[in-house]
N, CA, C and O atoms as CSV, one atom per row, in Angstrom:
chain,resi,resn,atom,element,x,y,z
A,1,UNK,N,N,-0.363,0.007,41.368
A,1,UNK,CA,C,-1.566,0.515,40.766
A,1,UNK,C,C,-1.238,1.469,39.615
A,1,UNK,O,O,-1.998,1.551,38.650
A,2,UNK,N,N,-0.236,2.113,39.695
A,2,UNK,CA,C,-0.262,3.143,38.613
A,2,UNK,C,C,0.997,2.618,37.774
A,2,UNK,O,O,1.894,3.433,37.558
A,3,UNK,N,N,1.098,1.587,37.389
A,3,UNK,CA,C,1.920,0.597,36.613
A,3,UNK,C,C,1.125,-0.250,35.831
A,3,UNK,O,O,1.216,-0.682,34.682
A,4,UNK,N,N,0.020,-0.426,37.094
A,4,UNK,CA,C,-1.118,-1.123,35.988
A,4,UNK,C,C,-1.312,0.015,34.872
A,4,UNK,O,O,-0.735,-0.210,33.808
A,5,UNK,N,N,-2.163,1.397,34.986
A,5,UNK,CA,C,-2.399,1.981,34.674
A,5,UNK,C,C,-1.644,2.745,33.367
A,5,UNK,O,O,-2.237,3.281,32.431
A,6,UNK,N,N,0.087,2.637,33.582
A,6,UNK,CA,C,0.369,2.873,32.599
A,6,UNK,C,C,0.508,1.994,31.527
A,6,UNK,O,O,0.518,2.256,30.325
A,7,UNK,N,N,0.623,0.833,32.143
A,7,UNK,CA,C,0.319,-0.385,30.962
A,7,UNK,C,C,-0.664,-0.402,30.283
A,7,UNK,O,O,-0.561,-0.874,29.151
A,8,UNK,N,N,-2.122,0.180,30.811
A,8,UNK,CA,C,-3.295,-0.324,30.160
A,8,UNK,C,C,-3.427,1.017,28.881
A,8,UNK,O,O,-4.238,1.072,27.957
A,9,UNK,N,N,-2.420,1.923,29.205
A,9,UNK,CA,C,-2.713,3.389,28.281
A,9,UNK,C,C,-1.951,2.754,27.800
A,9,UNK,O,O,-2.530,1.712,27.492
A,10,UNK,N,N,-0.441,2.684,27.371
A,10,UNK,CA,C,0.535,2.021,26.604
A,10,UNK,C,C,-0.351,0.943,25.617
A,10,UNK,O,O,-0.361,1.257,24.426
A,11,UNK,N,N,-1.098,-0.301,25.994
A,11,UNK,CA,C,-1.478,-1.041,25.599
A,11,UNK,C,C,-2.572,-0.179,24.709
A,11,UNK,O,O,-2.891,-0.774,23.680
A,12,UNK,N,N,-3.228,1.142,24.904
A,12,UNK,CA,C,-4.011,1.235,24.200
A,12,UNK,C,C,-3.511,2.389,23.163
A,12,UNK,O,O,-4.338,2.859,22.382
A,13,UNK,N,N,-2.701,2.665,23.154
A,13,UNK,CA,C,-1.947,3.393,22.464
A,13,UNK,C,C,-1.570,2.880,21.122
A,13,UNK,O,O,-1.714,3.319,19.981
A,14,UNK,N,N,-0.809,1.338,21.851
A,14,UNK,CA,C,-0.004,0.321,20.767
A,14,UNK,C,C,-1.576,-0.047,19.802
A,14,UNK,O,O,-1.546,-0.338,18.607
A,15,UNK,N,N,-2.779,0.041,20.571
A,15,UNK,CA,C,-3.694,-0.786,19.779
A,15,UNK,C,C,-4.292,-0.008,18.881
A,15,UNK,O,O,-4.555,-0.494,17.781
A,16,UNK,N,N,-4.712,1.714,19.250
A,16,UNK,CA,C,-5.331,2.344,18.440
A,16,UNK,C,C,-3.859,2.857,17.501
A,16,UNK,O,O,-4.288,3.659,16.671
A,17,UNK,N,N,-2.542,2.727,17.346
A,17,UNK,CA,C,-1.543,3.018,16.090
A,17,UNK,C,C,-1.940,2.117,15.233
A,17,UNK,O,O,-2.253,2.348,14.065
A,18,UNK,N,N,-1.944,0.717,15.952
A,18,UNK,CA,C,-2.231,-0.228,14.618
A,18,UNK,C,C,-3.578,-0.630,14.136
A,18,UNK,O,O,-3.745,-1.673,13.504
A,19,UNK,N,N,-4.596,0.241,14.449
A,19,UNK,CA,C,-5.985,0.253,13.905
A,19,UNK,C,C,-5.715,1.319,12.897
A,19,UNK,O,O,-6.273,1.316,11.800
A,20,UNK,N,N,-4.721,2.380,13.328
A,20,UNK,CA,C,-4.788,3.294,11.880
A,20,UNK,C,C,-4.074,3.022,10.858
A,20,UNK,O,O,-4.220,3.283,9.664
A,21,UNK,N,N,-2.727,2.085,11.838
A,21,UNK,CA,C,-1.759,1.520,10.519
A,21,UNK,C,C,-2.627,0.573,9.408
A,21,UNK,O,O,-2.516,0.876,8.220
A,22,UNK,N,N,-3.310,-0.333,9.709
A,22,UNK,CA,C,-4.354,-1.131,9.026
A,22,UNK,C,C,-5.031,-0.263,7.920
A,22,UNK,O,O,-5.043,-0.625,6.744
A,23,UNK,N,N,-5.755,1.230,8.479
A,23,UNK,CA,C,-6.895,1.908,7.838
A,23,UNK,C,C,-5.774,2.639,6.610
A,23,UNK,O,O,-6.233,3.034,5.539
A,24,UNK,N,N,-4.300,2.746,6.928
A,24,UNK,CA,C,-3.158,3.567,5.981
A,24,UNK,C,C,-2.785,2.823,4.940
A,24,UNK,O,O,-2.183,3.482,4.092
A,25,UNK,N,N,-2.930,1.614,4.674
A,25,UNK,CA,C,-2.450,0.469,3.714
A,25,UNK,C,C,-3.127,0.906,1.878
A,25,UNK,O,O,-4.268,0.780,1.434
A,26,UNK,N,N,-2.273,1.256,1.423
A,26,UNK,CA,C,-1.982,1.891,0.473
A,26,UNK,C,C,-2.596,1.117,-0.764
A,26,UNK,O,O,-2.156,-0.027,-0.882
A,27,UNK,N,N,-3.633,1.560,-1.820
A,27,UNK,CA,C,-4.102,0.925,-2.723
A,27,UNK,C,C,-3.929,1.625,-3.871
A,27,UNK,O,O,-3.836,2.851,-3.936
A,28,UNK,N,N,-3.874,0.700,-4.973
A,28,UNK,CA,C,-3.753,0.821,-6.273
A,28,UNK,C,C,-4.937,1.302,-7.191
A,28,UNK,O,O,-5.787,0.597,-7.734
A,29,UNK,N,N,-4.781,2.781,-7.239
A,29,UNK,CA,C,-6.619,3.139,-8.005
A,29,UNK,C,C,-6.660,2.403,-9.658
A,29,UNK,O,O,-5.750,2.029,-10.398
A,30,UNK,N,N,-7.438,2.406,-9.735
A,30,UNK,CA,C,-8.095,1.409,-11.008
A,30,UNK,C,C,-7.661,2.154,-12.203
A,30,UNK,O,O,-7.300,1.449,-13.146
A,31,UNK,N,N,-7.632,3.039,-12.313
A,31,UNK,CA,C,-7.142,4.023,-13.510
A,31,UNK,C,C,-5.761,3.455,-13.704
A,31,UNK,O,O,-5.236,3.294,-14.806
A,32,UNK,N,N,-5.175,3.144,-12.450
A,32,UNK,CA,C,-3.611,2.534,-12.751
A,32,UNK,C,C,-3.586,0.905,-13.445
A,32,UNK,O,O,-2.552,0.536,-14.001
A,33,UNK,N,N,-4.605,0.120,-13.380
A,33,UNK,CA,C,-4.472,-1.091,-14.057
A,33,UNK,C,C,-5.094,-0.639,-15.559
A,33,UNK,O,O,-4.854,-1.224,-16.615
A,34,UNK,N,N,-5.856,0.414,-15.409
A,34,UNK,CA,C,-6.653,0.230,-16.821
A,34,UNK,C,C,-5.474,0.972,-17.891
A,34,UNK,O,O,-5.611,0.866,-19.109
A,35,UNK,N,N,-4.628,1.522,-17.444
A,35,UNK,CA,C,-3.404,2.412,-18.125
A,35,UNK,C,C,-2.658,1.070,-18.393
A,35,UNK,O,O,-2.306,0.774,-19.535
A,36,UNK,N,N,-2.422,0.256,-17.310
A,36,UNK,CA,C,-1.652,-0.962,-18.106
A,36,UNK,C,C,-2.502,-2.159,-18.674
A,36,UNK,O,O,-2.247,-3.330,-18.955
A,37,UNK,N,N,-3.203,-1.660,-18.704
A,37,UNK,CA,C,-3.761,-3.273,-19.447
A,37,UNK,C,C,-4.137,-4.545,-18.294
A,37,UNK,O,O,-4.395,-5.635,-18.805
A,38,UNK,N,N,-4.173,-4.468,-16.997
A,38,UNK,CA,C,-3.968,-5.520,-16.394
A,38,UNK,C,C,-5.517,-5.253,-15.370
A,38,UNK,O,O,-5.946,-4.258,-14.787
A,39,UNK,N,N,-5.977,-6.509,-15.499
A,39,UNK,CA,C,-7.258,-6.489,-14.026
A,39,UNK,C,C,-6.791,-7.016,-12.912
A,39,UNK,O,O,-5.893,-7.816,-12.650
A,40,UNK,N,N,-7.621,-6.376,-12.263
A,40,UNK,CA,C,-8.160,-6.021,-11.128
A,40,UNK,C,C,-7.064,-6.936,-10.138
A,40,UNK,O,O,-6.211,-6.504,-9.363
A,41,UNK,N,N,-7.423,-8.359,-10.470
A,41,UNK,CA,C,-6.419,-9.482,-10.042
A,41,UNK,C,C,-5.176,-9.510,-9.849
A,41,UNK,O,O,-4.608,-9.996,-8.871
A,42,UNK,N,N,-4.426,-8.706,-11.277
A,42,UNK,CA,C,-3.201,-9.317,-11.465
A,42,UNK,C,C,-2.100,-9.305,-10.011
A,42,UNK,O,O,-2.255,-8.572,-9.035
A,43,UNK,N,N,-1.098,-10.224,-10.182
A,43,UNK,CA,C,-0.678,-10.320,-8.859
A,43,UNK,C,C,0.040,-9.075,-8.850
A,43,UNK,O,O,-0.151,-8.244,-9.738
A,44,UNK,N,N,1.103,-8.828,-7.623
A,44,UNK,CA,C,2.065,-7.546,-7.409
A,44,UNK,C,C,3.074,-7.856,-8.403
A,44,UNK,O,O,3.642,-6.848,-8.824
A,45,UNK,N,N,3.332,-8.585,-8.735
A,45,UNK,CA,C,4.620,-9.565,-9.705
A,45,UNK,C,C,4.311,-8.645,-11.072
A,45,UNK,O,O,4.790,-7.517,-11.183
A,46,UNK,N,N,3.857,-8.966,-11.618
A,46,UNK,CA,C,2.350,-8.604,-12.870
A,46,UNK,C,C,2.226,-7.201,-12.716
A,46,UNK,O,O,2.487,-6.508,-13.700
A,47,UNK,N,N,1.970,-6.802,-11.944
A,47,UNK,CA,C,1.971,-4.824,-11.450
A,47,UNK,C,C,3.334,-4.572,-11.462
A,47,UNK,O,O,3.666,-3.603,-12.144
A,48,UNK,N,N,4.206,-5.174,-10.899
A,48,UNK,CA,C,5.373,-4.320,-10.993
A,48,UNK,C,C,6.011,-4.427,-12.153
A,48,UNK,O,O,6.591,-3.463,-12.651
A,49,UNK,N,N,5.971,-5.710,-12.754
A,49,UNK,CA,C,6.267,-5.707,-14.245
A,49,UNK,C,C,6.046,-4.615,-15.140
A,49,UNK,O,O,6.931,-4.124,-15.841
A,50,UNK,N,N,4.843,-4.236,-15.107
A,50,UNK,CA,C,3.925,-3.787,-15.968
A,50,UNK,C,C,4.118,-2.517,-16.026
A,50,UNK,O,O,4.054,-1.953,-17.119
A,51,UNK,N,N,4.457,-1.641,-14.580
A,51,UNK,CA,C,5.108,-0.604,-13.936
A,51,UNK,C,C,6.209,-0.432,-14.768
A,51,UNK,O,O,6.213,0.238,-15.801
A,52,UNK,N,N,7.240,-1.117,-14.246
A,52,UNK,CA,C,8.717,-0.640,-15.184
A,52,UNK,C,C,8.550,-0.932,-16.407
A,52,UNK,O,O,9.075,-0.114,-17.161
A,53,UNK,N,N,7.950,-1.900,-16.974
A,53,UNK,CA,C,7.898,-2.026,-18.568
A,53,UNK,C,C,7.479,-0.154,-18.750
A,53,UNK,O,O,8.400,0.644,-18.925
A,54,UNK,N,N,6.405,0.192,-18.694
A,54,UNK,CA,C,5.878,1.168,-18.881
A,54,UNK,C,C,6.894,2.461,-18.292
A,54,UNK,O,O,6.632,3.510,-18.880
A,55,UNK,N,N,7.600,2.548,-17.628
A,55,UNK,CA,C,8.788,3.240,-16.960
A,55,UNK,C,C,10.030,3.759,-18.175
A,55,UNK,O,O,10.433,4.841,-18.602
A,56,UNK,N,N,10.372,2.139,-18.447
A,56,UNK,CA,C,11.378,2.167,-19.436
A,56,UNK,C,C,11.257,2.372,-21.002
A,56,UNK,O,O,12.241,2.491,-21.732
A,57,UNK,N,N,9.846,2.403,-21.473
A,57,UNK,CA,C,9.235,2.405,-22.469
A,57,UNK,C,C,9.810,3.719,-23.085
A,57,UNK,O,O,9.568,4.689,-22.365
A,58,UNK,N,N,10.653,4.079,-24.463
A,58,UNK,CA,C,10.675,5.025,-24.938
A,58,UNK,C,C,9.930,5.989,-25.606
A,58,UNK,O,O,10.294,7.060,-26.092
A,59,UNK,N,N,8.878,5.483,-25.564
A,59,UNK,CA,C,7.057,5.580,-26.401
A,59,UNK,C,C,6.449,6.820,-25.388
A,59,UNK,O,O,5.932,7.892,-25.701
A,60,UNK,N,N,6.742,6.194,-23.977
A,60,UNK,CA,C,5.926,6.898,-22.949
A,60,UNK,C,C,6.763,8.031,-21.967
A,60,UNK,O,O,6.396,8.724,-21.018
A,61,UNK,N,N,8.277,7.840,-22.789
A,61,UNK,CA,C,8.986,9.404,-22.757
A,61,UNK,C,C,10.381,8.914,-21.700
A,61,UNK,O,O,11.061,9.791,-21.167
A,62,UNK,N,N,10.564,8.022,-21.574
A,62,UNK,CA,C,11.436,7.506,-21.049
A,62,UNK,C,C,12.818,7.606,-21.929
A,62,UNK,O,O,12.745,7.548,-23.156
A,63,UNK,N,N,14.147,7.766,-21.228
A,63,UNK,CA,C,15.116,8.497,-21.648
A,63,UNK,C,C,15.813,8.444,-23.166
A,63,UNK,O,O,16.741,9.202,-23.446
């Protein structure tokens, strides 16, 4: 009985971490595509490009 019991807390433990891990998933604010030029869409490929282009850019103070 109290094996059940710790299983069913364990189990709810594991379930409410990954309801917050879900709610923690990290987004890209819009100010950051409109700085590169890219909508809403573009894939992660396209963002990260766009990222280091803008990184390495000597314009935007890069070394």
């Amino acid at each position: 009985m109290i094996s059940k019991l710790w299983l069913r807390l364990v189990m709810f433990v594991c379930a409410f971490a990954l309801a917050g891990a879900v709610q923690a998933i990290p987004s890209v604010p819009d100010a950051t595509y409109e700085a590169l030029g890219l909508d809403r869409g573009a894939s992660p490929k396209e963002l990260h490009e766009a990222l280091v282009k803008r990184y390495k850019d000597p314009e935007q103070g890069a070394g």
